[in-house]
N, C-alpha and C positions, 0 to 999 in steps of 0.2 A: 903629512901623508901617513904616519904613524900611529894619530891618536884616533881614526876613524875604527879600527879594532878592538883599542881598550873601550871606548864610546858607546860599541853597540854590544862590547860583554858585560860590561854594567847597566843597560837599559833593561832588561829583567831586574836586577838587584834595587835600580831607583823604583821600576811599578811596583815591585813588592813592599817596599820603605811607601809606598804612596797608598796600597793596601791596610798598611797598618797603621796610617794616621787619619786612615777613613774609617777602622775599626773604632782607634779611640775616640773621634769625634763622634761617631753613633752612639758609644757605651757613653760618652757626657750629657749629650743630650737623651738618652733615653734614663741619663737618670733625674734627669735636669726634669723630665716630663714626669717618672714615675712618682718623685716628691711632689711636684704643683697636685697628680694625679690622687696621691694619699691624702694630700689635704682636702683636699675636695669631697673626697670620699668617706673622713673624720666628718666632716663640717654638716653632710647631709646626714650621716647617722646619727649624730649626734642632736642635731636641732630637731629627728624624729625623735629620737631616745628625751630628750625635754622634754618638748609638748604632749608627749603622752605624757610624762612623769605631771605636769602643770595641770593637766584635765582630768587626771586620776585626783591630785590634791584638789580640785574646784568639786568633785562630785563627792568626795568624801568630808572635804574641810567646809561646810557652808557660808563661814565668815570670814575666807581665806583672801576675798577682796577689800573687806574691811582695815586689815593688814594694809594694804596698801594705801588705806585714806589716815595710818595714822593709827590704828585701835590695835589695842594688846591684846595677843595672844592669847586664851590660857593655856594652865602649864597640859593641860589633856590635846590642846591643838599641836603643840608645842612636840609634843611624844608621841602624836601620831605623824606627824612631818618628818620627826629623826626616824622612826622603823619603818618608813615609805622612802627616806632617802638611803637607808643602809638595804633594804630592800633591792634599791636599783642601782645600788654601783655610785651613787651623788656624794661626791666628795665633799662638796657644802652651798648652801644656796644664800642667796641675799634676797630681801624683797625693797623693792624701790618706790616711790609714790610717781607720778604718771608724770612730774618732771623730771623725776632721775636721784632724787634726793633718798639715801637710804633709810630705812624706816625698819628692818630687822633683818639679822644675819645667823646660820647656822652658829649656835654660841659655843661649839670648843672645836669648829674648824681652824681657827687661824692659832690654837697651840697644838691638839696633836696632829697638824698635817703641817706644821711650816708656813702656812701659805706668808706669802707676801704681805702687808696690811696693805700696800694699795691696789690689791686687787679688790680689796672692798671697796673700793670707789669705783664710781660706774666710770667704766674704760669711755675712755675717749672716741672708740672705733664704735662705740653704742648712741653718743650722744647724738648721731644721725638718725638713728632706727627707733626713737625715743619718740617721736613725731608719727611716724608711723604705726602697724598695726602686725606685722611679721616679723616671726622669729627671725634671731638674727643670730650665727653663730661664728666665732672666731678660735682657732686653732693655736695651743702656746706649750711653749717647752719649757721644761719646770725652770730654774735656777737659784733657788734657795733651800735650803736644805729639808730633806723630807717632803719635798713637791713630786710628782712625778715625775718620766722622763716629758711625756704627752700629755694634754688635758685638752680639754673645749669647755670655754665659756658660751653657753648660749642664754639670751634674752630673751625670755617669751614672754608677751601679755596678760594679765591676768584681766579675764574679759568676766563682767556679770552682765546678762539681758540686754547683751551689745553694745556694754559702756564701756571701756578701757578703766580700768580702778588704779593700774600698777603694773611693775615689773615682775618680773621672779626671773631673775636669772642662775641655773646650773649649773656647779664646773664636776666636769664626767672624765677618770682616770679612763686614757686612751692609748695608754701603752701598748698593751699588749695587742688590742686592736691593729693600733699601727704597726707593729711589726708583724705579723700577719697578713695585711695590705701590701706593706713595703717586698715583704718575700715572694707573695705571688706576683707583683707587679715588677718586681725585676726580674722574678724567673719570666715574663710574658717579654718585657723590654730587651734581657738579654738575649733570647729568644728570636727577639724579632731583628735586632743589632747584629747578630750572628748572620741571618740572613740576608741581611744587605752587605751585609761585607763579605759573607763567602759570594754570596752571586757575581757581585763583578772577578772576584779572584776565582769560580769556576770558567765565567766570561772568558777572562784572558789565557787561562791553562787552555780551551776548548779552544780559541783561537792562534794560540800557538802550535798546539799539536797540527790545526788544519793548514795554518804554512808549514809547518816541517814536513806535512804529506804533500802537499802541492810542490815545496821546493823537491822534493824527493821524485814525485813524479815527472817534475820539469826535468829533470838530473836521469832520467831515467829512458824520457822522451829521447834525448839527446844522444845518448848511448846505447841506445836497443833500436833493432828490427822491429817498428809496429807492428808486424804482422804476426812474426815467429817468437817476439819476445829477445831472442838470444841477440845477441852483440850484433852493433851493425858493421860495416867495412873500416870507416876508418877508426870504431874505438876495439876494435879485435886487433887489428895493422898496431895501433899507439901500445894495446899491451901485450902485445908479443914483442915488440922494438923492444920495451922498456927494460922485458924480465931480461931477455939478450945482452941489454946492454949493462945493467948491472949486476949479471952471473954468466961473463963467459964460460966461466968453466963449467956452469948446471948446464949449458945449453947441449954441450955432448950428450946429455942425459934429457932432453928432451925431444918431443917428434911434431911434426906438423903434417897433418891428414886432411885431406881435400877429401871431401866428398857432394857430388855431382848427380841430382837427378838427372838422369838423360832420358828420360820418359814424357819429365814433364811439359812438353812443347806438345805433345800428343795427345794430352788427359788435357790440356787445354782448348784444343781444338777439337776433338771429340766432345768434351760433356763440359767445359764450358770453366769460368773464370772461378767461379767457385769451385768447385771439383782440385781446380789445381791450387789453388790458395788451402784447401784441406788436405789435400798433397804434401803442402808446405810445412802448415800446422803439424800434420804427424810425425814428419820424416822431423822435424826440431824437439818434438817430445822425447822421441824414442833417441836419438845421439845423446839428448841430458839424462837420460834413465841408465844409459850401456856405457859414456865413459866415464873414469874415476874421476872420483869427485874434487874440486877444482881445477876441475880443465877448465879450459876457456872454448866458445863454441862460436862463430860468429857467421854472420850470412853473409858474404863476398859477394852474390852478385844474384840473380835470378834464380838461379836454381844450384847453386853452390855455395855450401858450407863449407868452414874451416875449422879446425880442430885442434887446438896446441895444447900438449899435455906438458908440464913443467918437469918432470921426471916419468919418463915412459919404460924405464926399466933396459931393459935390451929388445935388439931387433926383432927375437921371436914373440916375444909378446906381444909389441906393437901391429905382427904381422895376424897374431889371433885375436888379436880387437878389430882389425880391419876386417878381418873373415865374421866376425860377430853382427859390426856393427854393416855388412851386407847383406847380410839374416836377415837382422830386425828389417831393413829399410823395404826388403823385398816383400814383408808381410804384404798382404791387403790389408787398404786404408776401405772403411766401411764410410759412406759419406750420406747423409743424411736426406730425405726429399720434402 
């Protein structure tokens, strides 16, 4: 019977624990998405970034398919392909014959950039694409020294009068690209992760405030004159008993004032259920306006208010709030049509 209160003072503490392992699993997966997202996004500028570089060298180099059957270079082919690939950012190129078999390689890529020696062999992830007739580009992170952090290998064709001659494939430094990717893309993912997890946790803030105003107006229902607003009969009776009984000795020092339309039986039957319900309305405004402030005010019965002031001072003063509050009540009530 006990633990039904610790139970429901931790059911906020666990949604919010449940908030926060919904956060982290958005921020895994939006980063989970923003990587597959970069690569992808590597993979296509890149395999543009080639085959333009591929179709610049075929209108410039005219025996640059020959190369792929096999025939040597000269060294002028040779020196316009290295200031066409320093040109574009080409970290070094292979050229393949149309099985796959290497046939000439950028010659002092693989000492001053580190590369790997088996990246000069046609990757394995190409010998599919080697059949076919499209670029084909694959995304790698360095791991030997002097390699980038990013690169892409792409395999492009080398096409003469729509024969297939060869390969040429590019590897393009994509560092910095990618990080540039990766930072807009997680400012867009964090962004959007932020979103989904603050919505439900505005969700639940918005749906707790509207039970705490419902329990509040439930609480409220209970304890008030619908009509008048002020305290009904028996919670004005429960808190005047209360303060009594736990301050005899204030209660010397406090007063209990009835006040009693005696008209309104007349203004109802005259001008009608309205008229005296606005009766009502005014004559409860005007007792919360005139007496001091935490009285208690409450509606006893049809056309009688009750009044308990917790400290009313002495008898004359109580006696010139009564004379006050028969002023105010005697104004005319102005009633609407």
């Amino acid at each position: 019977m006990f633990a039904w209160p610790l139970v429901k003072a931790r059911l906020p503490l666990l949604q919010a624990g449940a908030f926060v392992a919904l956060s982290a699993l958005v921020a895994a997966a939006g980063y989970a998405f923003v990587q597959r997202a970069t690569d992808r996004l590597l993979e296509r500028q890149a395999r543009s970034d080639a085959s333009h570089w591929v179709e610049y060298l075929s209108l410039n180099v005219p025996g640059l398919y020959r190369i792929g059957e096999g025939g040597q270079p000269s060294v002028e082919t040779l020196n316009f392909i290295d200031k066409a690939r320093s040109a574009s950012h080409v970290l070094g190129y292979r050229v393949y014959d149309p099985g796959g078999y290497l046939k000439l390689r950028s010659g002092d890529a693989s000492h001053t950039l580190g590369y790997n020696q088996l990246i000069y062999k046609l990757d394995p992830e190409f010998a599919d694409a080697i059949s076919g007739k499209e670029a084909v580009t694959i995304v790698l992170r360095g791991s030997a020294i002097g390699e980038p952090a990013y690169f892409t290998s792409t395999l492009v064709p080398i096409m003469h009068n729509g024969l297939k001659y060869g390969w040429l494939v590019a590897d393009i430094d994509q560092t910095d690209r990618q990080a540039n990717f990766m930072t807009m893309a997680t400012q867009v993912s964090v962004g959007v992760g932020l979103m989904l997890a603050v919505a439900p946790l505005i969700g639940f803030i918005y749906r707790s405030r509207q039970k705490r105003e419902t329990e509040q107006r439930l609480h409220d229902i209970t304890r008030r004159d619908p009509l008048t607003g002020v305290l009904n009969r028996s919670t004005f009776q429960s808190e005047v008993e209360k303060f009594l009984e736990a301050s005899p000795l204030a209660a010397a020092k406090s007063a209990l004032i009835a006040v009693e339309l005696s008209d309104l039986p007349t203004i109802d039957e005259d001008f009608g259920l309205q008229a005296a319900e606005a009766q009502l309305i005014a004559a409860a405004l005007r007792l919360t306006h005139t007496v001091p402030i935490g009285s208690k005010i409450g509606r006893l019965d049809t056309a009688r208010f009750g009044i308990f002031i917790e400290d009313a001072g002495d008898p004359m003063a109580t006696m010139t709030l009564t004379r006050e509050l028969t002023t105010k009540l005697s104004e005319p009530v102005e009633i609407g049509t």
